[in-house]
C-alpha positions as a Markdown table, in Angstrom:
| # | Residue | x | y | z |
|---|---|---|---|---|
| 1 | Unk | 0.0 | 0.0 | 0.0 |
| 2 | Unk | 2.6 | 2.4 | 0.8 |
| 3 | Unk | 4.1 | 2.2 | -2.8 |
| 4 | Unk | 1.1 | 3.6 | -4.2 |
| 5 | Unk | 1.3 | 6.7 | -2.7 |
| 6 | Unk | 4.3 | 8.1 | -4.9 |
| 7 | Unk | 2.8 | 6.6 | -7.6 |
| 8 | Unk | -0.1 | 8.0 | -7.5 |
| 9 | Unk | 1.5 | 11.5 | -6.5 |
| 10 | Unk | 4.1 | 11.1 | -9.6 |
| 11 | Unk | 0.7 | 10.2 | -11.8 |
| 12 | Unk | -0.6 | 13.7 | -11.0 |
| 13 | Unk | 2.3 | 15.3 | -11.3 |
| 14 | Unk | 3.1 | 13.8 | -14.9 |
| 15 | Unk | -1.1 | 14.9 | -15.9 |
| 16 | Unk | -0.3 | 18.6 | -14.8 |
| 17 | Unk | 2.9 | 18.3 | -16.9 |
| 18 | Unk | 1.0 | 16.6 | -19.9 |
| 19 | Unk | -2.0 | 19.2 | -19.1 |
| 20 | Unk | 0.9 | 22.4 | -19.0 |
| 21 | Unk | 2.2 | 21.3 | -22.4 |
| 22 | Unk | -1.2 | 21.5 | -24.2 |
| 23 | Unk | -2.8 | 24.5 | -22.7 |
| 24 | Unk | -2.8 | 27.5 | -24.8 |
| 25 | Unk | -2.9 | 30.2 | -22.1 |
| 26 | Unk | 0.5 | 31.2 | -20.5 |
| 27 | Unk | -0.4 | 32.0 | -17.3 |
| 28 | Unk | -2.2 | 28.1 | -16.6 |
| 29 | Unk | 0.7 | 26.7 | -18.5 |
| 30 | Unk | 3.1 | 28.3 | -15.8 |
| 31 | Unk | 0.9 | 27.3 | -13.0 |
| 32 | Unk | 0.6 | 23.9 | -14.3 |
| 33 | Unk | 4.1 | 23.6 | -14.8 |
| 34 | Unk | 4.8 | 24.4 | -11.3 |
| 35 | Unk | 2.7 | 22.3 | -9.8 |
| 36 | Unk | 3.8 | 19.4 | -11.7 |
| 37 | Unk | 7.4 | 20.2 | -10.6 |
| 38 | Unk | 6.4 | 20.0 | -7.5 |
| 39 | Unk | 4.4 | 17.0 | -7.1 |
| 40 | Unk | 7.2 | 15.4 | -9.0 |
| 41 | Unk | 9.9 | 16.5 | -6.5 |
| 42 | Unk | 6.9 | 15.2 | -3.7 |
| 43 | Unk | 7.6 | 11.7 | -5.3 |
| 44 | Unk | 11.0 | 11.8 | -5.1 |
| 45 | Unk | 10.9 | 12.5 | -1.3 |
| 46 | Unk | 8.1 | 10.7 | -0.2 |
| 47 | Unk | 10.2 | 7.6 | -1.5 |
| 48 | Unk | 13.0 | 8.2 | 0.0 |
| 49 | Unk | 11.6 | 8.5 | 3.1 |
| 50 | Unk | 9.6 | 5.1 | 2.9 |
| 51 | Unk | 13.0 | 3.6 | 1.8 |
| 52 | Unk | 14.4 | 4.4 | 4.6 |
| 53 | Unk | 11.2 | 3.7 | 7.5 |
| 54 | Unk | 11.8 | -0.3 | 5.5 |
| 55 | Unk | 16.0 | -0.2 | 6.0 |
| 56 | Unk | 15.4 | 0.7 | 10.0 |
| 57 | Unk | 12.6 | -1.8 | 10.5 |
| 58 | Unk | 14.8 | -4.7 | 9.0 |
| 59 | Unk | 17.7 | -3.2 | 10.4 |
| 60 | Unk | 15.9 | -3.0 | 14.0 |
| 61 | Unk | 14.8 | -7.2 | 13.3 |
| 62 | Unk | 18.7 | -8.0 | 12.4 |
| 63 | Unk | 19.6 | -6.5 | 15.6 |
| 64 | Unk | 16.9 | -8.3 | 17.1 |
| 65 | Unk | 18.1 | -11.9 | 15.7 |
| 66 | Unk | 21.7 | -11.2 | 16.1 |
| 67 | Unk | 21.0 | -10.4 | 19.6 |
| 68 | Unk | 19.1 | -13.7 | 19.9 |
| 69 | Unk | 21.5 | -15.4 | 18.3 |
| 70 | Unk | 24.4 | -14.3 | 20.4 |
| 71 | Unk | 22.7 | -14.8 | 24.0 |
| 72 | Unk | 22.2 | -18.8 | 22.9 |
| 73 | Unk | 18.6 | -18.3 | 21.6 |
């Protein structure tokens, strides 16, 4: 589930992009344009940071097992 987030965030941000490209008004074509920027850059880190939450959780269980395993078990 938490994959879908920036997908779905990276989705919008590639329609805005899409949707600044084939609007004929500058000033909606700027705003769409940033917003797509943005949303893209909001993928970006919202991936990293679930990257990292899943390293320290399986970090947290090998620290868990190797403690196990060196008291005897």
């Amino acid at each position: 589930m938490l994959i879908v987030v920036p997908s779905l965030v990276s989705a919008v941000g590639v329609s805005f992009l899409l949707a600044a490209i084939f609007v004929n008004h500058q000033l909606l074509r700027e705003i769409f344009l940033a917003v797509a920027v943005i949303l893209i850059w909001l993928d970006l880190f919202i991936t990293m940071t679930l990257i990292r939450r899943s390293l320290r959780n399986m970090d947290r269980r090998l620290r868990g097992i190797e403690a196990d395993r060196d008291s005897g078990g």
